[in-house]
C-alpha positions as YAML, in Angstrom:
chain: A
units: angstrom
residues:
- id: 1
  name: UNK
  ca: [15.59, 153.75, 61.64]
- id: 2
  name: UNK
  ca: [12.25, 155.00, 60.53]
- id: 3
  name: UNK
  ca: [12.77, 158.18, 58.36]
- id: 4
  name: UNK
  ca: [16.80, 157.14, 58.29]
- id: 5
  name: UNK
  ca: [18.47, 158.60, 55.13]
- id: 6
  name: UNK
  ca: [18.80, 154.65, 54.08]
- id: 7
  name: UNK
  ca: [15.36, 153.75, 53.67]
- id: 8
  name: UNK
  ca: [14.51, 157.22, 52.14]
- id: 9
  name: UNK
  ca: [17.65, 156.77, 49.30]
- id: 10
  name: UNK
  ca: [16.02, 153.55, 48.54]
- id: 11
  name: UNK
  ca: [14.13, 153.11, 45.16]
- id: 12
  name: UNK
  ca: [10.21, 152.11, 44.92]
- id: 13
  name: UNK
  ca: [9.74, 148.61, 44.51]
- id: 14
  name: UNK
  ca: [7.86, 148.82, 41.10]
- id: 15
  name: UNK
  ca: [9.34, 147.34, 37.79]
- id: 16
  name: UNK
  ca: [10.83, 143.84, 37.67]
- id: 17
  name: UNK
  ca: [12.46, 143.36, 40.83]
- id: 18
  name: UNK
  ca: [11.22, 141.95, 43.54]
- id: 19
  name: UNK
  ca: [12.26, 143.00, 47.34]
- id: 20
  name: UNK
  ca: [11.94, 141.01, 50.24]
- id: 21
  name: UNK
  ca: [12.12, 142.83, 54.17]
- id: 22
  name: UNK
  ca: [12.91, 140.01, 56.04]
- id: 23
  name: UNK
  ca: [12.54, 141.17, 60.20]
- id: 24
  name: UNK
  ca: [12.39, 139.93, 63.62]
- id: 25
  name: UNK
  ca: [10.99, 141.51, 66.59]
- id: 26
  name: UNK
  ca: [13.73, 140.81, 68.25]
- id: 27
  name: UNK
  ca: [15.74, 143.35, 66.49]
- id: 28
  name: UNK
  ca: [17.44, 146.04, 68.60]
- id: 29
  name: UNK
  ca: [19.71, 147.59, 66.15]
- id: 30
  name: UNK
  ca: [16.93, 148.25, 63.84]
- id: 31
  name: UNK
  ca: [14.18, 150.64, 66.30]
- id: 32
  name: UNK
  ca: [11.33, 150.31, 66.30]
- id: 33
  name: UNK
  ca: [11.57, 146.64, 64.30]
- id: 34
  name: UNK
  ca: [8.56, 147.50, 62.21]
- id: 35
  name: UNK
  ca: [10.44, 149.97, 60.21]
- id: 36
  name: UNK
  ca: [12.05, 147.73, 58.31]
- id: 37
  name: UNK
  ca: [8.38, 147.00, 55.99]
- id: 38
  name: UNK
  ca: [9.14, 148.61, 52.67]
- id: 39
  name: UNK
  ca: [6.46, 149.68, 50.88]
- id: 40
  name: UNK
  ca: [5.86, 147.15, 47.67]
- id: 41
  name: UNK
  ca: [8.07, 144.65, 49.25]
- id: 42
  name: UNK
  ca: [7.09, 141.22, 50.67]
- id: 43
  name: UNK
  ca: [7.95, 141.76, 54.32]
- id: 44
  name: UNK
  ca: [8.23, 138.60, 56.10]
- id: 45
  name: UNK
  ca: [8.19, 139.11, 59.91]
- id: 46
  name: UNK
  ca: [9.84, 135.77, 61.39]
- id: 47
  name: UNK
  ca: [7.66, 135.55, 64.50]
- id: 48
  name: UNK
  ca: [4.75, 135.90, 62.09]
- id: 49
  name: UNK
  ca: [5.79, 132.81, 60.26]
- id: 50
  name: UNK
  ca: [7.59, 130.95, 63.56]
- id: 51
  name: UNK
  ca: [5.76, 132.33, 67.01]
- id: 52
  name: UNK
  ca: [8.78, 130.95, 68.67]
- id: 53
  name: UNK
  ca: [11.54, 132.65, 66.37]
- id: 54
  name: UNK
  ca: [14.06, 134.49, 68.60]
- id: 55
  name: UNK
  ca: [16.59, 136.13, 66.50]
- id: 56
  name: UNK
  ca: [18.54, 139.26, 67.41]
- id: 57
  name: UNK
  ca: [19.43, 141.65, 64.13]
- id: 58
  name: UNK
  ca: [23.16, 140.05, 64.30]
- id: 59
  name: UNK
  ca: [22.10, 136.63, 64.67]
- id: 60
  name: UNK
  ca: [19.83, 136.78, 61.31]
- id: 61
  name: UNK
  ca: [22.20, 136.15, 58.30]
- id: 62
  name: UNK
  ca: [22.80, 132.37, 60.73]
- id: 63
  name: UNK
  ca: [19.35, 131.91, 61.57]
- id: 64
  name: UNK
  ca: [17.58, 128.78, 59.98]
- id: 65
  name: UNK
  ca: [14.36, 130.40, 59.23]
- id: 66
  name: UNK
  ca: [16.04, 133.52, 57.83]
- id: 67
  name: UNK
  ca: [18.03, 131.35, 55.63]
- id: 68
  name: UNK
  ca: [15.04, 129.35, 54.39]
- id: 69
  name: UNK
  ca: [12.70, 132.65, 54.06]
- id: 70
  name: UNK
  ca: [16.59, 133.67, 51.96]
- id: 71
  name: UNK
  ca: [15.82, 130.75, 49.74]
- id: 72
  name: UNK
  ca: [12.61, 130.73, 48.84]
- id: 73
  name: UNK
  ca: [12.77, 134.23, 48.13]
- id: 74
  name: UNK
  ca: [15.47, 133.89, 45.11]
- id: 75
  name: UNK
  ca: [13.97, 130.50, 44.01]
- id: 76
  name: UNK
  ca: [10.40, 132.44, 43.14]
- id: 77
  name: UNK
  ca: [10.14, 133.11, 39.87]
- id: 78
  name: UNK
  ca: [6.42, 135.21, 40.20]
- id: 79
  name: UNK
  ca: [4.89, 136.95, 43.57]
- id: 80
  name: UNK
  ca: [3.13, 134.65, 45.62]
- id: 81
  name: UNK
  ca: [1.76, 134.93, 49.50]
- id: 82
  name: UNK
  ca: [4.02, 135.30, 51.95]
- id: 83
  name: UNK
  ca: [5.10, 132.49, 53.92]
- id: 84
  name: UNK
  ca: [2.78, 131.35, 56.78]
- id: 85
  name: UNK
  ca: [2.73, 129.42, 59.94]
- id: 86
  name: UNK
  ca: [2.26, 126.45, 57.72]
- id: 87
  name: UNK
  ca: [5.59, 127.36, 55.96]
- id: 88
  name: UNK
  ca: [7.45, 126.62, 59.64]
- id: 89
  name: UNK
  ca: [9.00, 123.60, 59.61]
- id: 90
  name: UNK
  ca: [9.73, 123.48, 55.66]
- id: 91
  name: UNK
  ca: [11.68, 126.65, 55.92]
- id: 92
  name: UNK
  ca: [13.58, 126.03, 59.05]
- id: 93
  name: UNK
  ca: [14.99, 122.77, 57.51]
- id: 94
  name: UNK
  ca: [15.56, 124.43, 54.38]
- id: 95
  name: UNK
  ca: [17.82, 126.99, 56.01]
- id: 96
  name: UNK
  ca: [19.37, 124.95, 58.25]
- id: 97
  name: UNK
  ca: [20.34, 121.96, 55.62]
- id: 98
  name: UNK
  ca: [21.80, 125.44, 53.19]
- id: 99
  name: UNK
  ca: [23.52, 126.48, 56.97]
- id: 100
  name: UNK
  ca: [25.50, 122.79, 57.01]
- id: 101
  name: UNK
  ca: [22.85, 121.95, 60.07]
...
């Protein structure tokens, strides 16, 4: 939650690692969903990049997209945009073929 004693312990997001806040709107575990941005991070919202992702909190470590936004993440090797609308389909099948779907 927003001011949780989680996301204060956690370190800036300068130096050589990158972070990535993947989140759905969806998410009722984590209130209000929009606290889970980190400051410095790439924060991929999945209805941003799928308007018809719906993905609870639990459901995200099996969800296609999340897998594929998963993926691309750990395969950059320099900061780049975000992933897009455009990105849809590509990581969706990415996620699901890593899934076994």
């Amino acid at each position: 939650a927003e001011g949780s004693d989680l996301l204060a312990g956690l370190p800036e997001t300068s130096g050589s690692a990158r972070w990535t806040s993947i989140w759905t709107r969806d998410d009722e575990t984590v209130t209000p969903p929009d606290s889970a941005v980190l400051a410095g991070a790439e924060d991929v919202e999945l209805q941003a990049v799928c308007a018809d992702a719906r993905v609870t909190h639990g459901g995200l470590p099996g969800d296609p997209l999340a897998v594929g936004v998963v993926l691309r993440s750990l395969g950059r090797t320099a900061p780049d945009a975000p992933p897009t609308s455009a990105d849809c389909a590509a990581l969706r099948a990415a996620g699901a073929g890593a899934l076994g779907g």
